[in-house]
Phi, psi and omega in degrees: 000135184294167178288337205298297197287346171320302158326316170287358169236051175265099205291143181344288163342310207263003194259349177286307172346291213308305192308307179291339169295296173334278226265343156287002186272318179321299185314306200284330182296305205233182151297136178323126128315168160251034137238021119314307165297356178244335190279347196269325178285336173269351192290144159250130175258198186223207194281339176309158167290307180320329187278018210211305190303322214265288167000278159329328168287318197282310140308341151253007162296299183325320184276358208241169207242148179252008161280324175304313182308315169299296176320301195284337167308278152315351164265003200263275183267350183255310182021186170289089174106307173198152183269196191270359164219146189246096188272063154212151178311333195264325185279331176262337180256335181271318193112321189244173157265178189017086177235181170313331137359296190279339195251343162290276201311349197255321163304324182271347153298322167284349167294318198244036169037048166264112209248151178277171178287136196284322178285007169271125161233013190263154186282170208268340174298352181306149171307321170311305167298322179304311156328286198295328177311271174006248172348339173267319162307300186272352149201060150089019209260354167228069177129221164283137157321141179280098185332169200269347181254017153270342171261351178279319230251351183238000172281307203269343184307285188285314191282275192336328179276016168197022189277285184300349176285344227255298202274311187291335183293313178278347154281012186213359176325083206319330173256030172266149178229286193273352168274336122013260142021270143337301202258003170284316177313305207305324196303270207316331200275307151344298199293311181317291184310301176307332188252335143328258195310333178285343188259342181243045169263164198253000000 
């Protein structure tokens, strides 16, 4: 069976998941286009907390300018040197970069044949990848979709021990406004995933 079809059978729910990991991986590699930025401006929540985070998200994508949006990225991840937060697993669980963290992840990338981007030169621990890896597991973009207890077992290995801490640093972040945002969606959407998954553990 093709990867194509795999996908397709891939339940509503888990392919809405895959879409919100996709699209904070999207948010966190580069600074918004402004057709990300019209797409952050069209999103609606609901009553839910995630829906108030994404509402709220939705509403400075409308107020926000995309040179500012740039500005605020790089002062964010990039700056004079280093930006005001370093979004990789080895630096939030270690203190350093390219630490043990990064060398778990790179095994376990080779288990689910996840190979990096020839034009990726940032380590593979990043939040942004991690976004996308996730999202890819789960529908199948590198193989069969990925079972709930491989995604629970590479969620909690990589992401959970630093996401929300991760999500919350960049929601309070002194120059952040729409990564802010950005970074509310991500919290609550953590809180979902984590508690998911701990109630449908075996």
């Amino acid at each position: 069976m093709s990867a194509a079809a795999d996908m397709m059978d891939v339940a509503p729910e888990d392919r809405l998941r895959a879409d919100l990991y996709n699209f904070l991986g999207l948010a966190l590699a580069r600074p918004a286009d402004q057709i990300l930025l019209d797409q952050m401006s069209e999103l609606s929540g609901d009553d839910s907390d995630l829906g108030h985070a994404v509402a709220g998200l939705a509403r400075v994508a409308r107020a926000s300018k995309l040179k500012a949006v740039e500005r605020e990225f790089n002062a964010l991840f990039i700056g004079l040197g280093r930006g005001e937060l370093l979004p990789y697993a080895s630096y939030y669980l270690t203190g350093f970069l390219n630490e043990k963290p990064l060398a778990r992840l790179r095994s376990d990338m080779t288990a689910h044949q996840i190979t990096r981007a020839e034009n990726v030169f940032e380590p593979e621990d990043s939040m942004a990848s991690l976004m996308e890896i996730m999202g890819g597991l789960i529908v199948g973009r590198f193989g069969q979709p990925a079972s709930l207890e491989a995604q629970r077992m590479f969620f909690n290995n990589h992401i959970a021990p630093w996401a929300t801490h991760f999500y919350s640093d960049l929601e309070a972040a002194k120059t952040s406004v729409l990564y802010g945002s950005v970074g509310a969606v991500g919290r609550e959407f953590m809180v979902i995933e984590k508690e998911a998954f701990r109630m449908t553990a075996v």
